[in-house]
N, C-alpha and C positions, 0 to 999 in steps of 0.2 A: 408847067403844073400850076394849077390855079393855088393864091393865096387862101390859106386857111381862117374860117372866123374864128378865133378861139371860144368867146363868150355872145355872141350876140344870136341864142340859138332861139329859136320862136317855140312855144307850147306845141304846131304841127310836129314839129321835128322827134321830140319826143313819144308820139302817136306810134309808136313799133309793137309788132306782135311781141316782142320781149317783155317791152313795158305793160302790156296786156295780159300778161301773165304770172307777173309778181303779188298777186296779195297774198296776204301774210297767213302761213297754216293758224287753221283756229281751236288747235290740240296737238297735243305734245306727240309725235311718232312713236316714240319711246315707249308711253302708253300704250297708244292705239294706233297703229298704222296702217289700220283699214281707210281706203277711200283716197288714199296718196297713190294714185294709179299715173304711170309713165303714159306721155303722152311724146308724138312727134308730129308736129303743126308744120305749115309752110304757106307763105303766104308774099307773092311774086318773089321778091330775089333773097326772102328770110325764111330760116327755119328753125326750131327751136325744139329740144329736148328741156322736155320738164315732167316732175311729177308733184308740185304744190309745195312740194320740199329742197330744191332745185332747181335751177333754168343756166341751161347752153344754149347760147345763142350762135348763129353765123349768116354768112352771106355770101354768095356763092359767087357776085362779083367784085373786082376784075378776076379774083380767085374764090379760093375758099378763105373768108375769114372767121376766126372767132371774134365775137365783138362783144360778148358780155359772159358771165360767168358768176352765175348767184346764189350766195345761200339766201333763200327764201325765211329761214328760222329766225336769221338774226339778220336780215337784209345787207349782209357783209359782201360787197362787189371784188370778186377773187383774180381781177383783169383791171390791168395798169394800161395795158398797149398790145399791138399788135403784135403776133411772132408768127414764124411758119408753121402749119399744123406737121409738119415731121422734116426731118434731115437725114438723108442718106451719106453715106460715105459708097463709094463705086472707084474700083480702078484708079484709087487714090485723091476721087475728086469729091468734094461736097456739091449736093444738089439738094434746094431747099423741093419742098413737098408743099402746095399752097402758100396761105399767105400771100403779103403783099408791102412794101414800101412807101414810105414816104411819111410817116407820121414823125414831125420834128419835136414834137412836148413827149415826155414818156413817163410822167407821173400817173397820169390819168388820160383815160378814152373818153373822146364827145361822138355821138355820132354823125354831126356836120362834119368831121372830118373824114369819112368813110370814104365819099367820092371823089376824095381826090387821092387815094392809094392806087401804085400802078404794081402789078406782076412781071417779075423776074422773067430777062428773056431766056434763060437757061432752066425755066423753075417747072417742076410738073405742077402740068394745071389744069384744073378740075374738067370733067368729059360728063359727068352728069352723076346723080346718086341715086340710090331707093330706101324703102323704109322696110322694119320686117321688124317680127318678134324676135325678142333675146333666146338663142337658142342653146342649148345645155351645153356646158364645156367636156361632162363626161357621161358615158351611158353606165350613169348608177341610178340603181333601186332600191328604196329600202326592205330589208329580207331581214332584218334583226332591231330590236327595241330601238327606235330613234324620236327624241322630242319633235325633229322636223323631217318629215318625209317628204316636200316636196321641193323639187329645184325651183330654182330661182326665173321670175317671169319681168317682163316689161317692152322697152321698146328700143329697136335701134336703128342708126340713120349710118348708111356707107354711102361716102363718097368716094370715088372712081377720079384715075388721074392719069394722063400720058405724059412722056418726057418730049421735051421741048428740046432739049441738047440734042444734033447731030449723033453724036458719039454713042446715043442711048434711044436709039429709035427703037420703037418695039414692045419696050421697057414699061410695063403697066404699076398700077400702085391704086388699092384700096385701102382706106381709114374708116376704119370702124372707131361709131361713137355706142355706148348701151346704155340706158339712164334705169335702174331700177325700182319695182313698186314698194310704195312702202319704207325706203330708204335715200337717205341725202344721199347719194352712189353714185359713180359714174363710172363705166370701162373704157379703156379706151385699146386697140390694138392695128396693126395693119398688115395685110398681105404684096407681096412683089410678085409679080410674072416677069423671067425672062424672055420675051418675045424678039430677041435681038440678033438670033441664030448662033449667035456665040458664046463662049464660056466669059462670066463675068465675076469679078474680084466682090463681093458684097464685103467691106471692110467696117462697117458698123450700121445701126440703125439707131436713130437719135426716133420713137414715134411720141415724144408728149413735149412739148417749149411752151410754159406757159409763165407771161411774167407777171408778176401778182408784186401787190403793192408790198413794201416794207414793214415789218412786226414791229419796230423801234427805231429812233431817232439816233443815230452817235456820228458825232462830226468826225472819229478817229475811230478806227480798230479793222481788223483783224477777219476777212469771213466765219472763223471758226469760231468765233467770238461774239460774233453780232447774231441775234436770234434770228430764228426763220418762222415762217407766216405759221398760226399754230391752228389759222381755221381750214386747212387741208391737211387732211392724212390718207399719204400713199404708198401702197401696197404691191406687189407686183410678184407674181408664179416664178420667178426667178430667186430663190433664197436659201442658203446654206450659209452653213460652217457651226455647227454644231453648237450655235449659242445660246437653241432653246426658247429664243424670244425672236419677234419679226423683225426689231429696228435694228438689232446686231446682226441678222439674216444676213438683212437688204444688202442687194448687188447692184440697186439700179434706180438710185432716187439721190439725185446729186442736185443742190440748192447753190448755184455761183452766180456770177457777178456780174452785171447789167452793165459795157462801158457804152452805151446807146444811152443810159436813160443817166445823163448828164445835170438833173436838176436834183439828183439826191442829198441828202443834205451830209453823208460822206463825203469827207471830202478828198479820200481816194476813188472813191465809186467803188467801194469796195462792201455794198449791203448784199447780204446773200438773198435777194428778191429774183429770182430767176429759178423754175425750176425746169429741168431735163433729165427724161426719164430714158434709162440704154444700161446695156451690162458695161459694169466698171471694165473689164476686161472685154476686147470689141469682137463681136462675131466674128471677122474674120476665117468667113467660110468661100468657098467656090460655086456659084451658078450655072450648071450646064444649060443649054438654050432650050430654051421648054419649062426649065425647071421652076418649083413653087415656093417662096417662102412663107412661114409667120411666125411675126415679132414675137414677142411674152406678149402677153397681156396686163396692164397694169390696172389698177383701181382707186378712185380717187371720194374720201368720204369725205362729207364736210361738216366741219364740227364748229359748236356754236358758244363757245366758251370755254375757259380754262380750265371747271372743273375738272379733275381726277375720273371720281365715282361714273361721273356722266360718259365721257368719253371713251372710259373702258368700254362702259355700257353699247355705247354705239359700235364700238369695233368689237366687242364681243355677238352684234346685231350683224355686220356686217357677215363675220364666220360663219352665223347659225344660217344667215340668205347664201353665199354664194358659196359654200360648201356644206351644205348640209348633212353629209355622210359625218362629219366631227361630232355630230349629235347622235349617232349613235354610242351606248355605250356598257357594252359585254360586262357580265363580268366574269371576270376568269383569274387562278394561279397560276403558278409557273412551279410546275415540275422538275426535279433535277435528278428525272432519270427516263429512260427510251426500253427498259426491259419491261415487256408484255404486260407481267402479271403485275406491276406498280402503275401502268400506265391505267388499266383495266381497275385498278383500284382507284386511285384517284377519279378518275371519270364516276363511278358509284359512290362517291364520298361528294361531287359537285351534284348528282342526281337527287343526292338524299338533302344536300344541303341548299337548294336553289339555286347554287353556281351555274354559270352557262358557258365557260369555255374554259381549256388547260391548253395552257402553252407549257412546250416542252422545253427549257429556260438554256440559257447556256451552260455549258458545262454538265448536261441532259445527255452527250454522246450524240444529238440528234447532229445527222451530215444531210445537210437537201442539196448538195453538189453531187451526190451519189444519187445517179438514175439506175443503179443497175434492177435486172427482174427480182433480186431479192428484196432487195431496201424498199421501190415500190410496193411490192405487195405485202411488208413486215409494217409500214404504215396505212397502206389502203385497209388493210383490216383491222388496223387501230382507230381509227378515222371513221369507217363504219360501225365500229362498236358504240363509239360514244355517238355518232349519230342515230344509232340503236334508242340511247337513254336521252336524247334530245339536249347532246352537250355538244360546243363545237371542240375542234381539235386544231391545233397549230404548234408554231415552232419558230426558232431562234435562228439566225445566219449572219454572221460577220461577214463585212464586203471588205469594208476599207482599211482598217488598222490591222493590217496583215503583209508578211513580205511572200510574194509568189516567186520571182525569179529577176533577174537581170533584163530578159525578153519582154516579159508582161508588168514590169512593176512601172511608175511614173517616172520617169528621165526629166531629171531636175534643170530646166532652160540655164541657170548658172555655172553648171558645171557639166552638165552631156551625159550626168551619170546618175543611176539610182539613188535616192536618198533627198531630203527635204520638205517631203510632202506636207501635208498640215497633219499625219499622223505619222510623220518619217518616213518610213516606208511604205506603201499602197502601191496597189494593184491599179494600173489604169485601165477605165472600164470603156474602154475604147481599143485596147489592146486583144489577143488571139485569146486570151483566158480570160477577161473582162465578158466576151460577146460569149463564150462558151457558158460562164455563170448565170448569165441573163436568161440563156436559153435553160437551163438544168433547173433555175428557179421555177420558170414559168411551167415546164414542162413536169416537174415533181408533185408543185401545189396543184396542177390539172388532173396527173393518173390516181395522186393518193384521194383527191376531196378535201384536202385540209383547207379549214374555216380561217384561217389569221396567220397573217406573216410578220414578224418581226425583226426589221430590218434592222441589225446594230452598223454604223458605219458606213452610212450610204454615201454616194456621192459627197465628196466637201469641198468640190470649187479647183480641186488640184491642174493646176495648170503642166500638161505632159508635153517634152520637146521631142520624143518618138516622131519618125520617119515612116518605121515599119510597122508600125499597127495599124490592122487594118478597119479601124473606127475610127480613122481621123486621118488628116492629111499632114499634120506638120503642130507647133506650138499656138500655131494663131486660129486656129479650127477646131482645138483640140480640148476647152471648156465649154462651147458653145454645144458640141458633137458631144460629149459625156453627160454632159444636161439633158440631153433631147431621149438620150439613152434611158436615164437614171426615169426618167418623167414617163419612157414609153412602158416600164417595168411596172408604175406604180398605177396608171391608165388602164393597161391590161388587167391588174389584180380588182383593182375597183369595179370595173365591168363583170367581172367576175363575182363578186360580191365578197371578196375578200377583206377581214376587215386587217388596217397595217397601222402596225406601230412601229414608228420610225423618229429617230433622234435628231435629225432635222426638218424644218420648215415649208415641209412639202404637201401641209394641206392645199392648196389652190389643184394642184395633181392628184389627188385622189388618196392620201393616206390621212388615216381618221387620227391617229391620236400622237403625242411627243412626252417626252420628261415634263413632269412639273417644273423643275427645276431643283434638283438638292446637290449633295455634295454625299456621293456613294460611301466613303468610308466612316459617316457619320452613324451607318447604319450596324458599326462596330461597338459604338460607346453604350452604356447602361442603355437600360429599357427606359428608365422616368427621363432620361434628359432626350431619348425618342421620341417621347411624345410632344414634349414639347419644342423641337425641332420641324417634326412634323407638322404643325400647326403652323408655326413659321415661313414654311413650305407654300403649303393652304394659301392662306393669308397674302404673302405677295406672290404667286401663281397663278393666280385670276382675278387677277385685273385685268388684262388682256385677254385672257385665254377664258374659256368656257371652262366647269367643272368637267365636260367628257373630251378636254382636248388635252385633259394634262396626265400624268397618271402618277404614283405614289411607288415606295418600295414598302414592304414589309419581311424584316427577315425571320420566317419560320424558325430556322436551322441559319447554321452561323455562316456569317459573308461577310469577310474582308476583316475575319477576327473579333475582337472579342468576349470571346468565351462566353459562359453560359448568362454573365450580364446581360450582354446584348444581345442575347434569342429569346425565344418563344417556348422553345423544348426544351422540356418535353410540355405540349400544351397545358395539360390537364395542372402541370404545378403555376401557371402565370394568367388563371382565366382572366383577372381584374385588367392586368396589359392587354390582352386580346382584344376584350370587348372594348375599352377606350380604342385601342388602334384602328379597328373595325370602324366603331360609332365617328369618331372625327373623320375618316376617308368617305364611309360611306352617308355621312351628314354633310359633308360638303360636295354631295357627289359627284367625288374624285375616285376612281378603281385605282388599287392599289396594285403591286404586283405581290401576290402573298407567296415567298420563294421556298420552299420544300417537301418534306417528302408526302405529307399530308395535310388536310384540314382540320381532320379532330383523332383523339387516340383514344378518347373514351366514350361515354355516352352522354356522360355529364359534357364535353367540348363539343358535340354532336351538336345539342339542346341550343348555346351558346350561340354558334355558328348561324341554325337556322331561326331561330330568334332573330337576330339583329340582320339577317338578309331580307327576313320577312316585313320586317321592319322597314328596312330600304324599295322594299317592291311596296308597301302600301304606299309610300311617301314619293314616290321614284318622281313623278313628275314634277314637282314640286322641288326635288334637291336636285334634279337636273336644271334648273332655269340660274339664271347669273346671280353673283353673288356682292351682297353690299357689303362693305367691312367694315364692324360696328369697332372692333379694338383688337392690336396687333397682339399676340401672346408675347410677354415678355417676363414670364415665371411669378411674378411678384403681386399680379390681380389677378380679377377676372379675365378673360378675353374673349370675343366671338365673332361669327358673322351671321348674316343673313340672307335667304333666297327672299326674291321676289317676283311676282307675277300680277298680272292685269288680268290675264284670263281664266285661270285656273279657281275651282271653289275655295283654295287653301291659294290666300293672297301672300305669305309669307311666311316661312320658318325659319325658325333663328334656334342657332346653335349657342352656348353657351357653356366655358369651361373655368376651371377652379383650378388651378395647379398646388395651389395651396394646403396645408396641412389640416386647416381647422375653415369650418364652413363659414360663408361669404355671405351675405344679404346686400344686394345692389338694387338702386332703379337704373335701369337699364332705357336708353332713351333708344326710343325704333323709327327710323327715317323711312318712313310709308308710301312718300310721292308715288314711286313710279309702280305701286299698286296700282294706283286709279281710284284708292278709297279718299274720301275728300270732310267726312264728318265724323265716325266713330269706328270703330272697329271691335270684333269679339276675339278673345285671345285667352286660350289653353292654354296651361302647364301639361304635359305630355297627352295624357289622355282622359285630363282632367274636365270640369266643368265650365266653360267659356266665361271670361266675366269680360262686360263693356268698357271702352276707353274711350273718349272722347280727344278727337286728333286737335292739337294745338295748331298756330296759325299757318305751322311751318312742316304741314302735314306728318307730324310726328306723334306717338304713342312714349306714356312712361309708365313701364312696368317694373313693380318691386318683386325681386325674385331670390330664392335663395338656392346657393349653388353647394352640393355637399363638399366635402373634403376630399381632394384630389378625385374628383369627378366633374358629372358634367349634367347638364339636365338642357329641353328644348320648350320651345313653345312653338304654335300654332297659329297665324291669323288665319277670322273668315270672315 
């Protein structure tokens, strides 16, 4: 092998279509992310995915390399060294997927040192690749109110690869790379063909090794301890356990330890500079010969700073591009009853009041495990009713926190016997009565029409030592096979145009909304310490999440106790609680779940009701867009937040609440940037007379406002 030059690299050298691609965006995406169009170049043995906001680089000899990796925003190089672009595990062996050997420095990549990397004689090695547009992960349309109607576009580069190993002749392997418009994004995912004539062991899929330089310096510690690189954030269609948020989700974004790159200044070698993306728990499935696989798909955003606001911002950007069904967002109650004439009333009470769907709630009596010809046509004709008054119709199902039998429940790998699961007892959906639900779901919401499923208890990761189920082969096939399940349930409904609310993390799969995050029994205590609970909610809820990906409770009627404190009923005597509960969900536009037996009982609650919905639909796009958070409630000031938008005529509205006894007068400072207004702005009191403010140098507004007594008042920019 030829000696390496380390430094004596000449200005040609540098001359790469990579390097020809980095100048610096000349506006913020966040703004305007017109004109950041995915591009895929090539140019003799380099090819490059960029869109102005990003650039992947590679090189396709001796293998596939990646050799650069760039945020464009803040010119941050996310590539230390070389790794293989994937790792299979097979019949107990490791086989790298690309890449190439031989780089002795592993702080930093030169590209003098490219030609003298050699590929693995046992390594799949690249056969050729093509380019193609990003193509839809599901066949959804939007068929109901959504800020973003269209799926997600750009460009993607598959490379193609055969096995080199005897043992695995046959044995194909595509990597897909996807770089999105409009976003620092990238996808990454890969397909296997068994080509080999025989059954083969797939015992993991390792498809992302990327080693990225260290976030910090520490001669001593610990990888749980030492930070990890904070300008990637990755994402990946594999995520449960009921925690409401993505980073507790994640099953497959593991940061460990580099002992190749030996110049760290740990001096265990112990920085978590390495990242690999695979389910914590290993596929560990069977390939019959012929057969097809594909990985998860993972997603890689790149972030350009510490900030909080900002970063939400961009992953709340990333949801609205590659799931854009989250942006839809219904509104609807939840009803806690399935007899005719209550169902048929409430539908005429959403008619009268601008509601646009009832979920029939738990504890509704509603069974969608029941196909029989009655049940069918006792809901098909409920389902057409309100699709009569142009209301949709859905309903509630418990999968997981439920005991079925001995037969169909999860068999705990510890002890060979039912019990353990992450809800105790569950049903494995891989099991004779798991496969039998899937089918009775799909087939119920198909004969009735019903608009919306709400999935309580979906899949959580249960790992089943079952033999006999026939949706899985054994413990080691047995989360990978109930995921694929869980994911083909939610696939189907989305295509469908069903809209699903489900308490795990399975937007990337096609279900539109999850918990905000609260604490159910809360919703027992007084009404006033409700609302201010609720706001709490709000407030740290969306920062990650969009306003139509979280959703709220509201108890009409009493749930989970305490008495007539903590209800609503009878309406007509708690309007002042109503409308704050209303105006804070639906001003931060969050849908609540409003849970009983009605929406108004007199005419005076009637008035109320469509009032502040009407409210909501004039405003609607404007409180659907992300939310900046101007101050946390904590009972004792003011608190609020604010929408903002670039493109909208209403650049901003900000919400503003008093929990207080006696009225407030604040200036209230309003963080404007990512309006795109740069000089002055005009700003309303409700639907007052605009008066001018002149933005300070830190594109900020200060308005003096005063907020009544235990109330709330908004503003307006334009």
């Amino acid at each position: 092998m030829k000696k390496m030059t380390p430094l004596l690299l000449t200005a040609g050298m540098y001359a790469t279509l990579a390097m020809a691609q980095t100048k610096m965006p000349a506006r913020d995406w966040l703004i305007d992310p017109k004109g950041f169009t995915a591009t895929a170049t090539e140019k003799g043995k380099e090819i490059v995915l960029s869109n102005g906001l990003l650039s992947r680089s590679f090189r396709t000899t001796p293998n596939v390399i990646c050799t650069d990796f760039r945020n464009l925003v803040s010119g941050e190089q996310l590539l230390r060294a070389v790794k293989p672009e994937a790792r299979l595990f097979i019949n107990g062996r490791a086989y790298q997927v690309g890449g190439a050997a031989g780089q002795h420095q592993n702080a930093y990549l030169l590209p003098a040192w490219l030609d003298n990397l050699q590929a693995g004689a046992n390594d799949f090695t690249y056969t050729g690749h093509q380019f193609a547009d990003i193509q839809p992960v599901l066949r959804w349309k939007a068929n109901r109110w959504c800020s973003n109607p269209r799926q997600a576009t750009g460009k993607a580069v598959i490379f193609a690869y055969k096995a080199q190993a005897p043992e695995l002749q046959g044995v194909t392997v595509k990597v897909h790379y996807e770089v999105f418009d409009g976003i620092p994004l990238l996808s990454k995912w890969l397909e296997i063909t068994n080509g080999t004539g025989q059954t083969l062991k797939l015992d993991q899929v390792v498809h992302e090794i990327l080693a990225t330089p260290e976030e910090e310096s520490t001669v001593v510690g610990s990888p749980d301890k030492i930070r990890t690189p904070h300008g990637i954030y990755v994402e990946s269609n594999y995520t449960f356990n009921n925690s409401m948020t993505a980073s507790l989700s994640d099953q497959t974004t593991h940061w460990k330890t580099d002992s190749t790159y030996t110049s760290q200044v740990n001096y265990d070698l112990l920085t978590p500079c390495l990242l690999e993306v695979h389910p914590k728990v290993p596929v560990g499935i069977s390939m019959a010969a012929g057969e097809h696989f594909e990985s998860i798909r993972t997603y890689e955003l790149l972030l350009d700073g510490y900030d909080r606001e900002r970063n939400g911002l961009a992953k709340r950007r990333m949801y609205r591009v590659l799931a854009p069904w989250t942006t839809e967002n219904p509104i609807f109650m939840h009803l806690v009853s399935t007899d005719p004439a209550k169902v048929k009333n409430i539908v005429d009470q959403c008619a009268a009041t601008g509601y646009e769907g009832v979920i029939l709630s738990f504890g509704s009596g509603l069974n969608m495990e029941d196909t029989s010809a009655a049940n069918i046509a006792k809901f098909k004709a409920l389902a057409d009713y309100a699709h009569s008054k142009k209301v949709m119709l859905g309903g509630y199902s418990l999968f997981s926190s439920r005991r079925i039998s001995d037969e169909d429940d999860v068999i705990n790998p510890a002890t060979g016997k039912p019990g353990g699961a992450f809800f105790g007892n569950a049903p494995c959906m891989g099991s004779k009565w798991g496969l039998s639900y899937l089918d009775k779901i799909k087939h119920f919401i198909t004969a009735t029409g019903f608009d919306i499923f709400e999935n309580d208890g979906p899949y959580p990761g249960d790992v089943c030592a079952s033999t006999t189920h026939p949706g899985h082969s054994g413990k080691e096939d047995s989360q990978w096979k109930q995921m694929q399940l869980q994911k083909g349930l939610y696939r189907f409904l989305n295509a469908k145009g069903v809209y699903i609310n489900a308490p795990d993390w399975y937007f990337m799969d096609g279900t539109n909304k999850i918990s905000l995050g609260y604490r159910e029994v809360n919703f027992s205590l007084p009404r006033a310490e409700q609302l201010i609970l609720n706001r709490q909610n709000i407030f740290d809820g969306t920062w990650e999440k969009t306003p139509s990906m979280g959703w709220g409770f509201v108890p009409l009627s009493e749930y989970h106790g305490g008495g007539a404190e903590a209800t609503l009923e009878p309406l007509k005597d708690h309007l002042d609680t109503y409308d704050q509960l209303m105006i804070q969900y639906y001003g931060a536009g969050v849908q609540a779940c409003y849970r009983g037996p009605r929406l108004y009982d007199t005419d005076a609650t009637r008035q109320l009701v469509q009032q502040v919905v009407n409210w909501y639909k004039k405003y609607r796009d404007i409180l659907n867009t992300d939310v900046m958070h101007l101050r946390r409630p904590d009972g004792r000031d003011w608190d609020g937040i604010m929408h903002i938008s670039s493109s909208l005529p209403q650049k901003a509205m900000v919400m503003l609440y008093n929990p207080t006894t006696t009225p407030i007068t604040r200036e209230i400072t309003l963080p404007l940037y990512y309006t795109g207004l740069t000089q002055s702005v005009k700003i309303r009191e409700k639907e007052g007379a605009p008066k001018t403010y002149t933005l300070d140098r830190q594109y900020t507004a200060h308005v003096k406002v005063t907020i009544p007594a235990s109330g709330y008042t908004w503003l307006v920019a334009e």
